[in-house]
C-alpha positions in Angstrom: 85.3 84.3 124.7 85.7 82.2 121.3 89.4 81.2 120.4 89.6 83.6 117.3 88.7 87.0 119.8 91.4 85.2 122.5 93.6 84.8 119.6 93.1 88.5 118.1 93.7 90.3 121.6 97.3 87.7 121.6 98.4 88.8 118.2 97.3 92.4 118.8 99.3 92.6 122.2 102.1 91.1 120.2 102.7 93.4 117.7 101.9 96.4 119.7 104.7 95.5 122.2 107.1 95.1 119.0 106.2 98.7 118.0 103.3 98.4 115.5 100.4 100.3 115.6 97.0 98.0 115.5 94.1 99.5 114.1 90.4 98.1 112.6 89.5 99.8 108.8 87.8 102.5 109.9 90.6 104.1 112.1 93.6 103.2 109.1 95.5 106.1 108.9 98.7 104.3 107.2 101.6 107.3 108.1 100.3 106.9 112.1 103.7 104.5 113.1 106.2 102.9 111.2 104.5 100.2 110.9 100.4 99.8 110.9 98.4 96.5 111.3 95.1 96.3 109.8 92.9 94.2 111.4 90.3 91.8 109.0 90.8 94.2 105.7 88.9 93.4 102.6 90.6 92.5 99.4 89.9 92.7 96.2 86.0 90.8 94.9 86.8 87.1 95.7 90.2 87.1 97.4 88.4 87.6 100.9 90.0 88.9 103.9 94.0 89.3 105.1 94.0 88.8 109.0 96.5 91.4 109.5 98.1 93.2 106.4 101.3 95.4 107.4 102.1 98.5 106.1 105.6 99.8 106.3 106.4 103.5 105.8 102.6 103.6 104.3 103.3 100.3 101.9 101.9 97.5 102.2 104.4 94.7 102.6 102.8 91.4 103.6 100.2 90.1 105.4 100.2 88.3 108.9 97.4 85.0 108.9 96.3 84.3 112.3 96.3 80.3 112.5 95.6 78.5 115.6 98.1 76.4 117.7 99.1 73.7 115.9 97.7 74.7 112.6 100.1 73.0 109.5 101.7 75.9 107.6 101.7 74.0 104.2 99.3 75.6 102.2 99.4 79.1 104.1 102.4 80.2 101.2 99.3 80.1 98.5 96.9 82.1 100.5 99.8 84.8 101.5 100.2 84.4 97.2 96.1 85.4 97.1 96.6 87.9 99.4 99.1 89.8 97.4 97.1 89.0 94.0 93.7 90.6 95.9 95.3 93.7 97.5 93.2 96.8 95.8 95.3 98.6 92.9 95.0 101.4 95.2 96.5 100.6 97.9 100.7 101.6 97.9 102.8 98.6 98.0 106.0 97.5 97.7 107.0 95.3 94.7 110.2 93.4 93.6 112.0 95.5 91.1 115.1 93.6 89.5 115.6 92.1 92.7 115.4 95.2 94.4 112.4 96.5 96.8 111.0 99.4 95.2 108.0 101.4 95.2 104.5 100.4 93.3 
């Protein structure tokens, strides 16, 4: 088994066992749980992939990067920032509103 499926089944067994439901794209139903992980989801043309983005109450609120043991977190903050800049307009998200969490 390569270190990325080792590391998938990990972080899936992870957030399942903290209450979040783990799904691939073609089983996303985003009001399923809570909270729903979406396993390798496309963003928009040229941002790529998010490991993991999490939806809360059907919002999405951030994304989780799998890195691998040891990995240095400096430059993960400007992919998260690409992340959030490639989500598709239609997804439902939450956004910063005056400094308050509201509701795109």
């Amino acid at each position: 088994m390569k270190p990325e499926e080792r590391a998938r089944i990990e972080i899936d067994e992870l957030l399942v066992a903290v209450g979040w439901q783990v799904c691939d794209l073609h089983q996303v139903y985003l009001y399923g749980a809570l909270g729903v992980a979406i396993r390798e989801s496309p963003l928009n043309p040229e941002h790529g992939f998010a490991h993991y983005p999490l939806y809360v109450n059907g919002k999405a609120c951030g994304p989780i990067e799998a890195k691998t043991d040891g990995a240095p977190l400096k430059g993960v903050e400007l992919q998260s920032e690409r992340y959030a800049q490639g989500l598709p307009a239609a997804s439902p998200n939450w956004v910063a509103v005056g400094g308050w969490a509201g509701i795109a």
